[in-house]
N, C-alpha and C positions, 0 to 999 in steps of 0.2 A: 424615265430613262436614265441608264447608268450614263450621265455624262461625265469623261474624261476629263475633260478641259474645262472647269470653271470661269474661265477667264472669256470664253469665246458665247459661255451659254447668254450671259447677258444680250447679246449682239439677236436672239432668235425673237423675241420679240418685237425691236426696231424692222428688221426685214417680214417680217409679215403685215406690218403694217402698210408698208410701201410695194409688196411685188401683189400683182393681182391673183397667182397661183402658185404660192408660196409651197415648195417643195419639201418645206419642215415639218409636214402635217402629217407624213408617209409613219404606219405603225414599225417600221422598221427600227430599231434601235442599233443597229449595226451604218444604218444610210445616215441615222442623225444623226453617230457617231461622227461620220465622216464630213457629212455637209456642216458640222459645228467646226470640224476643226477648218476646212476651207474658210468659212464666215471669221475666225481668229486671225487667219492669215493675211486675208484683205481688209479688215478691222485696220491689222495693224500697219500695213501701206499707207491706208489712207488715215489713217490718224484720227479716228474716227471721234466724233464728238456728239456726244448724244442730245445735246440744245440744241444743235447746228442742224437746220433740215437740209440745209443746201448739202451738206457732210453726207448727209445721210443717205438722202438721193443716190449720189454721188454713189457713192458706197452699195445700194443695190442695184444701179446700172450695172458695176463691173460685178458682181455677186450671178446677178442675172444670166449672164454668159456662160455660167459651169454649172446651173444650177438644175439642169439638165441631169445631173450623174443619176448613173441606175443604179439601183437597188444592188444586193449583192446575189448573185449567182447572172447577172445581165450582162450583156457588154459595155463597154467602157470607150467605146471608140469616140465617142464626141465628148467624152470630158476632156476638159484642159489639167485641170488637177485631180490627182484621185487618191485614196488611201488604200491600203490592204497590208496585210500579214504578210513577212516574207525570213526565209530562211536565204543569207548567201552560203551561195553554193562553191562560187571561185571569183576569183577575182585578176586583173592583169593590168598592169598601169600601161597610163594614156598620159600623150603628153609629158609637159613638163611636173602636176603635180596632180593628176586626177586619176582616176580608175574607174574600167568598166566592173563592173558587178554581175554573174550571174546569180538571177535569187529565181526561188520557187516557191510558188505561192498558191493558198489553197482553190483559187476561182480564177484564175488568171494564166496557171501552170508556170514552165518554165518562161523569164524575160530576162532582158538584161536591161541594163541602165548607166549611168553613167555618176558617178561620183565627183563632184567637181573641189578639185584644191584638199583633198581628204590625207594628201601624203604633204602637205605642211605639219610643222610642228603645232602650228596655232589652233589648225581646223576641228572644232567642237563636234564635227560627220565625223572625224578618222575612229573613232573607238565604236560608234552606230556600223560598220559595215565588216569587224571582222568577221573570218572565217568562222561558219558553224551559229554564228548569231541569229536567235529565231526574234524579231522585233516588227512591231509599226511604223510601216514607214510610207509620207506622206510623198507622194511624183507627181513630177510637171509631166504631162505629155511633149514630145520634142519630135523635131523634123526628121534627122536619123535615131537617135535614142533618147530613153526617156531621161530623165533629171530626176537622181534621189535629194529632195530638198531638205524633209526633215527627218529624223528617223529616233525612237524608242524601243529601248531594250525590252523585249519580255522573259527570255531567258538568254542567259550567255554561254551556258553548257560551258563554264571555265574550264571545268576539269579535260576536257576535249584538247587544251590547248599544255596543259599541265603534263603532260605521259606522252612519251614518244610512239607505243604502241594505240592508245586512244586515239592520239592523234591523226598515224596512221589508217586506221580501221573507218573514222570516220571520213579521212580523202575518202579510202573505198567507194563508201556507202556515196559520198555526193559524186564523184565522180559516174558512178554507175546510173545513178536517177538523172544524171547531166548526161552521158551516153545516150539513156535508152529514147528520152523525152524530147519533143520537139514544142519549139517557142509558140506559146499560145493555147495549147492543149491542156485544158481542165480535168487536173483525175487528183479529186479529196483524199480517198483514199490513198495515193501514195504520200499525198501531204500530210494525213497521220501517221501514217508507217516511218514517214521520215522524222517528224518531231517524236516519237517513242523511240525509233531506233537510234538519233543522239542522244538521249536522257540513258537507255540502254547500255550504252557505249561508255557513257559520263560515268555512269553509279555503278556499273551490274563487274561483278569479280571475275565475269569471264566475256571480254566485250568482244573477241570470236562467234561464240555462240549469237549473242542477237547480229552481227553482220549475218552471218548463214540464216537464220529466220530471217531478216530484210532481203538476203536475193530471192530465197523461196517463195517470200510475198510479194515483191515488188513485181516481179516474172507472172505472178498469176494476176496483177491487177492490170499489167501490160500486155495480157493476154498468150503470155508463152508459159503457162503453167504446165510442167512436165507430170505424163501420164506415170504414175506407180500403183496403180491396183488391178492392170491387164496389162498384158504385153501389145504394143503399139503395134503390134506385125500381124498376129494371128488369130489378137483381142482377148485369149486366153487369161482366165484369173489367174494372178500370181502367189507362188505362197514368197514367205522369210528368206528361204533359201535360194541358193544357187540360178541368178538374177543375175542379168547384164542390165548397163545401164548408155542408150545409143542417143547422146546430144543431137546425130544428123535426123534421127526417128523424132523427138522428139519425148523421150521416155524408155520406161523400162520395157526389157527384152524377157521373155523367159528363157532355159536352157536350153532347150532345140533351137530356139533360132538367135540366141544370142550367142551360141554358136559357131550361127554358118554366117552372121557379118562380124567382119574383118578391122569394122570402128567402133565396136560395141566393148566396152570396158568390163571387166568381172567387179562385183559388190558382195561384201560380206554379209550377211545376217544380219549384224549390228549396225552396218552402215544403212541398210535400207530400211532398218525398223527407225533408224536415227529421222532418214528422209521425210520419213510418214511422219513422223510425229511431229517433225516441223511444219510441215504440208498442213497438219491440222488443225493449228492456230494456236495451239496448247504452250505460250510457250514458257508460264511458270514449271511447268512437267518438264518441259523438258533443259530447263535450267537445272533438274534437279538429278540429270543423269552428267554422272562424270566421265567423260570424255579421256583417252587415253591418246597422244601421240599418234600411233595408226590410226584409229579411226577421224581424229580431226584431219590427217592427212587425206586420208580418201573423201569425206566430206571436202574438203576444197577443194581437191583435183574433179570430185564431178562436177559440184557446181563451178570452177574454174571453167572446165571443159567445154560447157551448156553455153554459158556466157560470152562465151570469146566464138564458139561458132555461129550465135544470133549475132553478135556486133562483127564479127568475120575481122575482128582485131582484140587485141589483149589489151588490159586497163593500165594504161601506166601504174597506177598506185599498184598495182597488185604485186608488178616485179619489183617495188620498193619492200614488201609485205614480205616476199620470198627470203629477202636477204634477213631481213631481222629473222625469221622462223631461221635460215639457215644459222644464223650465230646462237640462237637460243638451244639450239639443239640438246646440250647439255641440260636446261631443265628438262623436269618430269611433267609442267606443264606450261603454257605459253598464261596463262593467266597468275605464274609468280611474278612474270616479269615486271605484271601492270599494276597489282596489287597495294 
């Protein structure tokens, strides 16, 4: 097993020795990941001494109690301590020097937690929990919220914090997966879509584009994936052309009956071959088409549109987004800004 922690691996042979169904035995390499690092933690409580049997005892009494943790994709409801991946998503101070945390995490979904003493200057947590940071981070379970005790960088997506406009794009994106998602609900796929669409954001020359691939995908993984290859009214196949596009339907219109309703938006040719081809997953292809002003306009005004009538509110970040787009006006495109 890839263990992390050198330091804690010594401690798995002591604890087998002493628990009668030693929980370190599981082929999972991702549980031993996590049950090592626990066994470091109370290791290092109790001062653990390896002559000392009394130490040692000692030491798998209180081991014994968490040793319970499930495997990964299980529940976690009777650990006292646990580990997992997580990306924060927002943050808001508490108290005199703590902060809650929303993080989203790939088996666990959205949580929050609690940060304690993170907005001191001394606190060794304050640089483990900024915005956009995807890291391991070890939690107590707690009465109201949980406790982020330890936490490790895995990527820091610096650049995210570097650019006013990355920066921006990426509020977007968390804010929108914090909108749509409810605490405790497990969906992988949006926690890879979410760790590609920061790296997206971070590196890619036009970090526009992967936000509009993240609502396209994030909508289909949360089940509001809009219809474009029949019109939602009449089922009719659609061509290229002369297409509405109705957020209350749920998708595209054709021209008879996009039409005769009165909230169905007109789309160009280019805007809905743009649509499709995000819908498709493709999305080095479609990195590779250059986007002009209108058309990125109408691409955000629909999926703006979609979005704000399934949330039946508008994304604060978004009317931060409006105003830089309004000053940038003068470029030829929004990706000189960020370059």
């Amino acid at each position: 097993f890839a263990i992390k922690n050198p330091s804690s691996h010594r401690y798995l042979g002591l604890v087998t020795a002493f628990l009668p169904n030693p929980t370190v035995t599981v082929s999972s390499a991702r549980y031993l990941l996590r049950v090592s690092a626990n066994i470091g933690i109370l290791a290092h409580h109790h001062k653990l001494v390896k002559k000392n049997r009394a130490d040692v005892q000692s030491f798998c009494t209180e081991f014994s109690k968490i040793g319970n943790l499930a495997p990964p994709g299980e529940s976690l409801a009777a650990s006292h301590l646990f580990s997992t991946e997580a990306v924060v998503l927002k943050r808001s101070d508490f108290g005199e020097a703590d902060r809650i945390i929303t993080l989203y995490t790939p088996h666990l979904g959205k949580m929050r937690a609690i940060a304690k003493g993170v907005r001191r200057t001394t606190s060794r947590l304050s640089g483990h929990v900024e915005l956009f940071i995807h890291s391991n981070m070890l939690i107590a379970k707690g009465r109201n919220l949980d406790i982020i005790t330890q936490s490790e960088n895995i990527h820091s997506f610096a650049r995210l914090r570097d650019d006013l406009w990355r920066t921006s794009y990426a509020y977007y994106a968390g804010e929108m997966l914090d909108q749509f998602t409810e605490d405790g609900l497990e969906n992988f796929p949006a926690w890879e879509l979410l760790l590609k669409t920061f790296e997206r954001i971070a590196e890619s020359r036009d970090p526009e584009l992967a936000v509009r691939f993240f609502e396209v995908h994030l909508l289909a993984h949360l089940g509001y994936r809009p219809q474009l290859h029949n019109c939602v009214h009449c089922h009719a196949q659609v061509g290229p052309t002369g297409n509405f596009f109705a957020a209350a339907s749920g998708g595209v219109l054709c021209l008879e009956c996009g039409q005769s309703d009165p909230g169905a938006r007109g789309m160009t040719s280019n805007g809905f071959k743009m649509l499709r081809l995000l819908q498709s997953g493709d999305y080095t292809m479609a990195s590779r088409v250059r986007l002009d002003q209108g058309l990125r306009r109408e691409l955000r005004g629909v999926m703006r549109g979609y979005i704000e009538y399934i949330l039946e509110r508008a994304l604060k970040s978004a009317s931060f987004l409006d105003i830089l787009h309004e000053e940038n006006r003068g470029n030829s495109s929004p990706r000189q800004a960020v370059v």
